[in-house]
Predicted model as a PDB file, atoms N, CA, C, CB and O in Angstrom, pLDDT in the B-factor column:
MODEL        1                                                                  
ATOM      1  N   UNK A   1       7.144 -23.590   9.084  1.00 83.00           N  
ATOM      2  CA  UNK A   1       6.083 -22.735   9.591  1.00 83.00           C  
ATOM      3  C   UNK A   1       5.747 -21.714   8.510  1.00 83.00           C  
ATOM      4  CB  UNK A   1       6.502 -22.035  10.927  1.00 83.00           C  
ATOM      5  O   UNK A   1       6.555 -21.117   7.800  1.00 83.00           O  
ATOM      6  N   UNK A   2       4.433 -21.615   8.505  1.00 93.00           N  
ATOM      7  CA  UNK A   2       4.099 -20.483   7.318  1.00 93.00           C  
ATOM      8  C   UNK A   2       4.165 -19.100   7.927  1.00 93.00           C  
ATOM      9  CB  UNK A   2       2.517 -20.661   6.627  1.00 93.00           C  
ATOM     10  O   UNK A   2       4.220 -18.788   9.116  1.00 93.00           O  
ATOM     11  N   UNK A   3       4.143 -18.156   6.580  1.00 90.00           N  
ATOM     12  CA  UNK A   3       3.603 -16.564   7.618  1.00 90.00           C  
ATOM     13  C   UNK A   3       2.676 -16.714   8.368  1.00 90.00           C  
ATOM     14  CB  UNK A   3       3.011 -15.253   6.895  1.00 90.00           C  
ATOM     15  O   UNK A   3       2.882 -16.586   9.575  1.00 90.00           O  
ATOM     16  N   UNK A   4       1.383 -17.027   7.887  1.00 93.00           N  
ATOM     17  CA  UNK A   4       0.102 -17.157   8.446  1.00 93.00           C  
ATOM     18  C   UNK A   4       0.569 -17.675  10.156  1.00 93.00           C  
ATOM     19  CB  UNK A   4      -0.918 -18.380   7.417  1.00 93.00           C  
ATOM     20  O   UNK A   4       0.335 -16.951  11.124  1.00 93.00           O  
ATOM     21  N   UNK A   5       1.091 -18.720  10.246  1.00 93.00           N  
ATOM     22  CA  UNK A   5       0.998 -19.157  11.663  1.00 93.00           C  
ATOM     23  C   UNK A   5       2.144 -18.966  12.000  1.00 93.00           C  
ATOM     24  CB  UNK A   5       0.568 -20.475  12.004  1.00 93.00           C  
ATOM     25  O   UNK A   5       2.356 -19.528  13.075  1.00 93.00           O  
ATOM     26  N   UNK A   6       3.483 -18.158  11.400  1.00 91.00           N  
ATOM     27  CA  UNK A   6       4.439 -17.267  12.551  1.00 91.00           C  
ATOM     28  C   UNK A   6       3.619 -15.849  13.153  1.00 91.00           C  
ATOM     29  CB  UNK A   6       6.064 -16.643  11.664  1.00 91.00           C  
ATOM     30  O   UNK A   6       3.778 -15.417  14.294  1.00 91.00           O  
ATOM     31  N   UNK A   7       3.048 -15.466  12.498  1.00 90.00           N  
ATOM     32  CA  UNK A   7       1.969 -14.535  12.647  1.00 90.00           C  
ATOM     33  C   UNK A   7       1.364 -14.573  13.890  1.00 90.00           C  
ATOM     34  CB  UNK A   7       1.006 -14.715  11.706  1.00 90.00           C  
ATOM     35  O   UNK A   7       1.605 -13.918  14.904  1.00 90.00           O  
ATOM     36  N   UNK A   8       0.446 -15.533  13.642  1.00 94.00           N  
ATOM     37  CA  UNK A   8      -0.665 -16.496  14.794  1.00 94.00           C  
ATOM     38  C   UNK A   8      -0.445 -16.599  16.049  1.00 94.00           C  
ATOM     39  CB  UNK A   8      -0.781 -17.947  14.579  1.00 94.00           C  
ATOM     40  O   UNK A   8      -1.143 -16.333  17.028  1.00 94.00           O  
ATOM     41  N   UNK A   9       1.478 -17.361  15.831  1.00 95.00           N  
ATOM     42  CA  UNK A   9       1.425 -18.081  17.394  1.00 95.00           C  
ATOM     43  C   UNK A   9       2.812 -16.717  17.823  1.00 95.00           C  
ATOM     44  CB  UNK A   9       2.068 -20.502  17.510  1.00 95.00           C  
ATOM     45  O   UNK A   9       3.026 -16.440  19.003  1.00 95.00           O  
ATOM     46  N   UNK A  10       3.439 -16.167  16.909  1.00 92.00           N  
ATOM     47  CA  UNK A  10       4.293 -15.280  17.466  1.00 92.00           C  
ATOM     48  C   UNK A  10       4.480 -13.750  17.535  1.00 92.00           C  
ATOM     49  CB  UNK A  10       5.137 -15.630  17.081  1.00 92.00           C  
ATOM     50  O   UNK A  10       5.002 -13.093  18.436  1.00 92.00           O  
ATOM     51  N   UNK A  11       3.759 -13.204  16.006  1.00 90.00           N  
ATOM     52  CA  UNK A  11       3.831 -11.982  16.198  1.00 90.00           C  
ATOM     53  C   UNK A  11       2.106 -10.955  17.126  1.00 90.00           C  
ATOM     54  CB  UNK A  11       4.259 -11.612  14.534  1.00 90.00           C  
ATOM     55  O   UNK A  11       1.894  -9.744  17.196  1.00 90.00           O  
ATOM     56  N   UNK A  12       1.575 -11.698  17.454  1.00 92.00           N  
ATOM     57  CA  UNK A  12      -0.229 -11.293  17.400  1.00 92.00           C  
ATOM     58  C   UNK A  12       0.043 -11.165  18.954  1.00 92.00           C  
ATOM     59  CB  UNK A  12      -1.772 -12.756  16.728  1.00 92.00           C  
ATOM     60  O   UNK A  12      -0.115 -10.081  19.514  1.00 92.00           O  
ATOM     61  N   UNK A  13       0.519 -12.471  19.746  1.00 91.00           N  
ATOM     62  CA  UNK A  13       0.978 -12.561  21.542  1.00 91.00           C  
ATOM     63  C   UNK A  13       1.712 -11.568  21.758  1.00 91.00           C  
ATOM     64  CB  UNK A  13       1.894 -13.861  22.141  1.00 91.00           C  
ATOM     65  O   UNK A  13       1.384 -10.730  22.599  1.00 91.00           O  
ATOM     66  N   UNK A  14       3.024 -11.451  20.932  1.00 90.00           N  
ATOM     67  CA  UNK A  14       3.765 -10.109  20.935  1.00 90.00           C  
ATOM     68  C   UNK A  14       3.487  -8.598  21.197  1.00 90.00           C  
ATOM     69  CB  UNK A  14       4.135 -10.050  19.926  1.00 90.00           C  
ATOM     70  O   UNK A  14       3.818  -7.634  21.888  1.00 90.00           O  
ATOM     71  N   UNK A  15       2.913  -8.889  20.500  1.00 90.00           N  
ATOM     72  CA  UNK A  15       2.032  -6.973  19.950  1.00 90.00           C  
ATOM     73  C   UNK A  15       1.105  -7.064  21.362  1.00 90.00           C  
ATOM     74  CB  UNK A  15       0.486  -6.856  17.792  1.00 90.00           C  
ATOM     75  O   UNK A  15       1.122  -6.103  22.130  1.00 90.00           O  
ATOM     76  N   UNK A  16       0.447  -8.036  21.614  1.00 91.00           N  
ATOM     77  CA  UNK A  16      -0.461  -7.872  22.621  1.00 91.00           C  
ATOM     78  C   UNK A  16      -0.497  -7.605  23.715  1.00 91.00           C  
ATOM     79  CB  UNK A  16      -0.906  -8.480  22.739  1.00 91.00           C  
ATOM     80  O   UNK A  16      -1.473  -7.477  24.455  1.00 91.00           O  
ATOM     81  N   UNK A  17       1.599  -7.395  24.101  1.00 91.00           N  
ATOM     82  CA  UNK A  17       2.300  -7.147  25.571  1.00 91.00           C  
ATOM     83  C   UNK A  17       3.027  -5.989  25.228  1.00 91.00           C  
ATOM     84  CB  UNK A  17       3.346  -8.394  26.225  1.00 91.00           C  
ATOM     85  O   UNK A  17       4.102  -5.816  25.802  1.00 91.00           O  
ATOM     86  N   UNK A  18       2.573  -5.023  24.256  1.00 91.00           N  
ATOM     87  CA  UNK A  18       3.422  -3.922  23.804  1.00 91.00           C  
ATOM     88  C   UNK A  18       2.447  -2.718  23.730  1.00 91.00           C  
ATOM     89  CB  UNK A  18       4.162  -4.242  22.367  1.00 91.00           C  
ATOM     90  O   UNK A  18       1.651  -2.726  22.791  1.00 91.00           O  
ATOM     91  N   UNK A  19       2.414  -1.753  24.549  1.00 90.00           N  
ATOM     92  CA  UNK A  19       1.418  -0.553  24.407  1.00 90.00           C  
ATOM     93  C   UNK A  19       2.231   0.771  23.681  1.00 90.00           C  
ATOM     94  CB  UNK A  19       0.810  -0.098  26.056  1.00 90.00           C  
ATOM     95  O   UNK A  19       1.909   1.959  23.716  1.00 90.00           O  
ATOM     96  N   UNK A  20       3.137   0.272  23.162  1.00 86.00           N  
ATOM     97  CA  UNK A  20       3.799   1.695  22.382  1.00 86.00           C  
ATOM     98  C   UNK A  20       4.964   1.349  21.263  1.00 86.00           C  
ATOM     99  CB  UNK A  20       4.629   2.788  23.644  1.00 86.00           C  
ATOM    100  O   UNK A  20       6.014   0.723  21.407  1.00 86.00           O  
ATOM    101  N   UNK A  21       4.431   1.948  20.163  1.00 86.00           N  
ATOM    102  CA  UNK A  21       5.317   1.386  19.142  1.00 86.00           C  
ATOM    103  C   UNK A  21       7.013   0.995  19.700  1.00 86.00           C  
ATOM    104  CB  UNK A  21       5.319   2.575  17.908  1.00 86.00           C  
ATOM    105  O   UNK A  21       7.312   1.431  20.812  1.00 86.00           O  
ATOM    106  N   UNK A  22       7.927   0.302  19.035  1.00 88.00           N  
ATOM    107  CA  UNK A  22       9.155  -0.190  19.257  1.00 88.00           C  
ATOM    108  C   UNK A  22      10.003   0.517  18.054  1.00 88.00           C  
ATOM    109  CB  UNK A  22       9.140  -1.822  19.284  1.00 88.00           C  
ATOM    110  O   UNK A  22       9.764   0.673  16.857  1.00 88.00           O  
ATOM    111  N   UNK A  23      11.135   0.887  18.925  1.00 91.00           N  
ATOM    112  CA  UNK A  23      11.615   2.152  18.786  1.00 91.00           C  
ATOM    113  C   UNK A  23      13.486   1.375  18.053  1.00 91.00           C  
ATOM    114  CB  UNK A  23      11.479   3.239  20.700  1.00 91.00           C  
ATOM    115  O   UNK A  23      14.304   1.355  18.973  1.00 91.00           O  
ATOM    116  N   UNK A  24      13.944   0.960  16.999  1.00 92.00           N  
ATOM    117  CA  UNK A  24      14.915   0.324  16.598  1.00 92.00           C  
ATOM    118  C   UNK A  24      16.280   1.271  16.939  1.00 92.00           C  
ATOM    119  CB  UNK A  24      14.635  -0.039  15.145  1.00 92.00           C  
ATOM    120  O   UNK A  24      16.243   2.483  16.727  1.00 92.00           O  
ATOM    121  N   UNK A  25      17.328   0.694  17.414  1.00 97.00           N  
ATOM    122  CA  UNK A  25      18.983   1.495  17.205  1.00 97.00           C  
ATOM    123  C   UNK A  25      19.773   0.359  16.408  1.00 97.00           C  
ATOM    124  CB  UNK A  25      20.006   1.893  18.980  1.00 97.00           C  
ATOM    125  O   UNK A  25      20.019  -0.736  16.914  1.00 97.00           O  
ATOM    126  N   UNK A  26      20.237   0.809  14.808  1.00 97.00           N  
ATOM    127  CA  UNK A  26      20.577   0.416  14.109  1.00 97.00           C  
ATOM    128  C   UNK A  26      22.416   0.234  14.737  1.00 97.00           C  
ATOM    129  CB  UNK A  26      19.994   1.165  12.987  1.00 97.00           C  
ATOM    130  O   UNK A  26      23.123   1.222  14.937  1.00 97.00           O  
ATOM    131  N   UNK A  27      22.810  -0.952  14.917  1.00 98.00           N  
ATOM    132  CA  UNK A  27      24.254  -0.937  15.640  1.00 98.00           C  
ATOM    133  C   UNK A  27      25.275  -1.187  14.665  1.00 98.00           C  
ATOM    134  CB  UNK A  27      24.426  -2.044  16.796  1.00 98.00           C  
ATOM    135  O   UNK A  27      26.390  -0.666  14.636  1.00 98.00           O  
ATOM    136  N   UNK A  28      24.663  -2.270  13.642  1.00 98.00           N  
ATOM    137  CA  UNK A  28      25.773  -2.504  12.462  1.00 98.00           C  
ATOM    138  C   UNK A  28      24.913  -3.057  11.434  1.00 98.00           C  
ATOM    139  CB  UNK A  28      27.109  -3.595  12.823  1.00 98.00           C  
ATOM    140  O   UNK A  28      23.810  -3.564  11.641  1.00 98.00           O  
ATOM    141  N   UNK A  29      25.587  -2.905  10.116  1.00 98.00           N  
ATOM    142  CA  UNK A  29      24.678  -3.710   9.165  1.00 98.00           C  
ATOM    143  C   UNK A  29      26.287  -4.212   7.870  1.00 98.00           C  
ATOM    144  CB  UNK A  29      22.962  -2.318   8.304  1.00 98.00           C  
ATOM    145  O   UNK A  29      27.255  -3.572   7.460  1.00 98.00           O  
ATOM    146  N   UNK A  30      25.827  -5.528   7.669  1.00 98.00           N  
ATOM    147  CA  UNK A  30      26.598  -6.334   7.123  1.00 98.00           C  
ATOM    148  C   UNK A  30      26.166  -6.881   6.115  1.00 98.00           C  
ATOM    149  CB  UNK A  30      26.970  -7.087   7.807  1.00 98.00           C  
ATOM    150  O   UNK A  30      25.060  -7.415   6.203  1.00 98.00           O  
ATOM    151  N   UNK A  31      27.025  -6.934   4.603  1.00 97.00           N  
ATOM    152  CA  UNK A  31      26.062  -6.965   3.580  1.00 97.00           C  
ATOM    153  C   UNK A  31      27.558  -8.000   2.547  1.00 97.00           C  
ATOM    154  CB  UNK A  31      25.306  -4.952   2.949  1.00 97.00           C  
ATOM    155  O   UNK A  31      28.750  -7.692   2.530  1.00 97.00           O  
ATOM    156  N   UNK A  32      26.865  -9.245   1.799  1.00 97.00           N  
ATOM    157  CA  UNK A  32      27.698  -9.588   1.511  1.00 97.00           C  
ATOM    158  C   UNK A  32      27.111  -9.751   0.277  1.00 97.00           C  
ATOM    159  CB  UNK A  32      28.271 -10.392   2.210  1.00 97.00           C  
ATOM    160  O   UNK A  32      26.013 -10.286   0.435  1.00 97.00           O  
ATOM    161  N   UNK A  33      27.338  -9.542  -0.820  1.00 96.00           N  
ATOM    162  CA  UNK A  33      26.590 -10.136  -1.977  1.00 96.00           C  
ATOM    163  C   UNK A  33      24.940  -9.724  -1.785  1.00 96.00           C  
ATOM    164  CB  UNK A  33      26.845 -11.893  -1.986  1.00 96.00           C  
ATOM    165  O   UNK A  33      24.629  -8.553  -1.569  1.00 96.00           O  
ATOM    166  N   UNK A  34      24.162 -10.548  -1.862  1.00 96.00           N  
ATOM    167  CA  UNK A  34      22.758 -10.234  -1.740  1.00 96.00           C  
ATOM    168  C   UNK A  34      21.671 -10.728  -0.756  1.00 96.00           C  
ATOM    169  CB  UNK A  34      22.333 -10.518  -2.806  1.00 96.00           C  
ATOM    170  O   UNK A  34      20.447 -10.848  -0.697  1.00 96.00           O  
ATOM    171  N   UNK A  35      23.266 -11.046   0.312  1.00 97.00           N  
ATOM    172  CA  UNK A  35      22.702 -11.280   1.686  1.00 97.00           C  
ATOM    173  C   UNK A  35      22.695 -10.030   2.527  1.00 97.00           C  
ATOM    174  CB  UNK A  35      23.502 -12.359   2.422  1.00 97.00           C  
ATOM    175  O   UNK A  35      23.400  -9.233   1.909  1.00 97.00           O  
ATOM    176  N   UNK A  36      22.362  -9.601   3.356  1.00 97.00           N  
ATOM    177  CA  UNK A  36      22.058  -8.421   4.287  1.00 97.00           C  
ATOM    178  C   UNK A  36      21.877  -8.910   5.007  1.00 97.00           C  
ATOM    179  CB  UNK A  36      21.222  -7.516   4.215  1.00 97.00           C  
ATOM    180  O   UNK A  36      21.052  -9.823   5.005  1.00 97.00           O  
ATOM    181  N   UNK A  37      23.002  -8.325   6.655  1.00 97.00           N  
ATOM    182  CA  UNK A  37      22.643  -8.522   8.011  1.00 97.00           C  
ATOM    183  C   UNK A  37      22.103  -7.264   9.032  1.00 97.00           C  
ATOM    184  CB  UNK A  37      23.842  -9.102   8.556  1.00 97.00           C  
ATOM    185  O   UNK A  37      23.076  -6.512   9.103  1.00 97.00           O  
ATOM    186  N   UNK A  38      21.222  -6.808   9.687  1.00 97.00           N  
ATOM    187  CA  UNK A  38      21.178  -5.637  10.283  1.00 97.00           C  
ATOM    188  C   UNK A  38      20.999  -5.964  11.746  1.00 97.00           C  
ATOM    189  CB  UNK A  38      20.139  -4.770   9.700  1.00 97.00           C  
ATOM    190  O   UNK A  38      20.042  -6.238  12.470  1.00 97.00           O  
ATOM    191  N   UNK A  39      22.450  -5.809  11.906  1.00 97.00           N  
ATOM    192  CA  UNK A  39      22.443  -5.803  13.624  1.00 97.00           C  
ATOM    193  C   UNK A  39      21.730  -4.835  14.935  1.00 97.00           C  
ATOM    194  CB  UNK A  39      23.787  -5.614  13.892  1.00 97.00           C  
ATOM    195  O   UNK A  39      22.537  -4.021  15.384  1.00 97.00           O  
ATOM    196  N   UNK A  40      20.624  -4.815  15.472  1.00 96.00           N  
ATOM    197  CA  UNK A  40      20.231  -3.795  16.059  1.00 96.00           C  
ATOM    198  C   UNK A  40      19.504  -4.097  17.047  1.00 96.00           C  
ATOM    199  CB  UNK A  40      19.711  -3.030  15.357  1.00 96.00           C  
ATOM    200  O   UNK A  40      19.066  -5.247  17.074  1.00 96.00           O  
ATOM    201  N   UNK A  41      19.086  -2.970  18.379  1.00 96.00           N  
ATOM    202  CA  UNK A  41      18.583  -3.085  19.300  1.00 96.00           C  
ATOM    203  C   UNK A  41      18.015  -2.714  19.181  1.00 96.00           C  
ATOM    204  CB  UNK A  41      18.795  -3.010  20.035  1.00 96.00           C  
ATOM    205  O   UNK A  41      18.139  -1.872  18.292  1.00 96.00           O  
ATOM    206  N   UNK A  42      16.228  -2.840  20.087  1.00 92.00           N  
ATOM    207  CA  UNK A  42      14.951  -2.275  19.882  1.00 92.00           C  
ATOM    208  C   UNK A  42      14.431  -2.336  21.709  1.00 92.00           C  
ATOM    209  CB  UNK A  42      13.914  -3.342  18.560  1.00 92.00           C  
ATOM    210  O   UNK A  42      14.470  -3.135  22.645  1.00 92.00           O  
ATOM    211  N   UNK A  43      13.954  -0.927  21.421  1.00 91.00           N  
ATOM    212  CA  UNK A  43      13.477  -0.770  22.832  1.00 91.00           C  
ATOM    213  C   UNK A  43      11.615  -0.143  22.632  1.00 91.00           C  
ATOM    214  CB  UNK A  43      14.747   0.567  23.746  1.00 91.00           C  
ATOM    215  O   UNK A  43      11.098   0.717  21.918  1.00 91.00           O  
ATOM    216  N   UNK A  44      11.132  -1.022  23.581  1.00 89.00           N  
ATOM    217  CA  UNK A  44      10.063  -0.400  23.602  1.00 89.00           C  
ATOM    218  C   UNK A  44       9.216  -0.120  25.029  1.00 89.00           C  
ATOM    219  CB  UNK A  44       9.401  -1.075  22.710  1.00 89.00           C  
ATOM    220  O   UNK A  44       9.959   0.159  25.970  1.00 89.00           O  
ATOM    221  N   UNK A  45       7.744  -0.150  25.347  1.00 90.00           N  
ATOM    222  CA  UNK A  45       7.397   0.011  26.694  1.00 90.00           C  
ATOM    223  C   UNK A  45       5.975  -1.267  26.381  1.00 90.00           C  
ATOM    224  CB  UNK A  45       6.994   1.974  27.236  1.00 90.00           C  
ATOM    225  O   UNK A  45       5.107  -1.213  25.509  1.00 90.00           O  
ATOM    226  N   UNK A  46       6.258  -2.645  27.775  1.00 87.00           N  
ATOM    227  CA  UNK A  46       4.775  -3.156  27.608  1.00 87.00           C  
ATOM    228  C   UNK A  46       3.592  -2.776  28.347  1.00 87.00           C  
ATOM    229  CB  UNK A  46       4.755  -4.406  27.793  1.00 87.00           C  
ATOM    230  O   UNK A  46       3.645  -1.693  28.929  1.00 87.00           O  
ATOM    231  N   UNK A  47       2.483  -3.495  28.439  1.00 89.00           N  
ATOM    232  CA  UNK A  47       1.501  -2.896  29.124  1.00 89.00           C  
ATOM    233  C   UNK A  47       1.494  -2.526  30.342  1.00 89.00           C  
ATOM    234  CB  UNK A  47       0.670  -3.450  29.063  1.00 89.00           C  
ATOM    235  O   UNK A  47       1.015  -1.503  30.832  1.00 89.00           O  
ATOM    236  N   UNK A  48       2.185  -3.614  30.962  1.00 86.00           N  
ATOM    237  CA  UNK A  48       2.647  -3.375  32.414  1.00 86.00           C  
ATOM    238  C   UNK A  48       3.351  -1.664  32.800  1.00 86.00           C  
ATOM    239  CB  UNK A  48       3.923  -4.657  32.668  1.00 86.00           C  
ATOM    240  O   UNK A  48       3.170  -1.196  33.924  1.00 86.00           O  
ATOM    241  N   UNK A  49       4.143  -0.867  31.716  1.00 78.00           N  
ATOM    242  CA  UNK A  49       4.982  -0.039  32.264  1.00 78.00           C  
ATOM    243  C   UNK A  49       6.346  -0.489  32.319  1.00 78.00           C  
ATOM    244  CB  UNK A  49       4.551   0.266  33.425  1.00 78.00           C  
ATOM    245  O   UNK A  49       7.199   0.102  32.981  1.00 78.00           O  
ATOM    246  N   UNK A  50       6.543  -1.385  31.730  1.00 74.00           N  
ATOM    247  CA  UNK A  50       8.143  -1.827  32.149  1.00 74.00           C  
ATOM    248  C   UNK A  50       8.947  -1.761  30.615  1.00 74.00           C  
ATOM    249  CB  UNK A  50       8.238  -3.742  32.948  1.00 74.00           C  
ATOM    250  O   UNK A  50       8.382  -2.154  29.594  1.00 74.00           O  
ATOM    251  N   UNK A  51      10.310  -1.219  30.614  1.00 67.00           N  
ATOM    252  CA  UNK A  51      11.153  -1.483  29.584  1.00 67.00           C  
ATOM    253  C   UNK A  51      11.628  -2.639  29.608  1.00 67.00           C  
ATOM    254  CB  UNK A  51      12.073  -0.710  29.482  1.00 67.00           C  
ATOM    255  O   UNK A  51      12.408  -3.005  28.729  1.00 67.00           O  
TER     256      UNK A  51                                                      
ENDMDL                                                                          
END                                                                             
């Protein structure tokens, strides 16, 4: 899958059920060489009103 159409079919539907930026809690981050893992939770609010 390219950017262009992870974009398209996943991030564009996304955004479109989200009325307020998303808010990250960084829980762990794991780094081995010049790989990087960042473990974290993200909370936000969608259109509906619901967390």
């Amino acid at each position: 899958m390219s950017r262009a159409d992870f974009v398209h079919t996943v991030i564009r539907p996304f955004n479109a059920c989200i009325s307020d930026r998303l808010v990250p809690t960084i829980r762990n981050i794991y780094a081995d060489s010049d790989t990087v893992i960042i473990f974290f939770d993200i909370e936000g609010r969608a259109r509906d009103g619901k967390r």
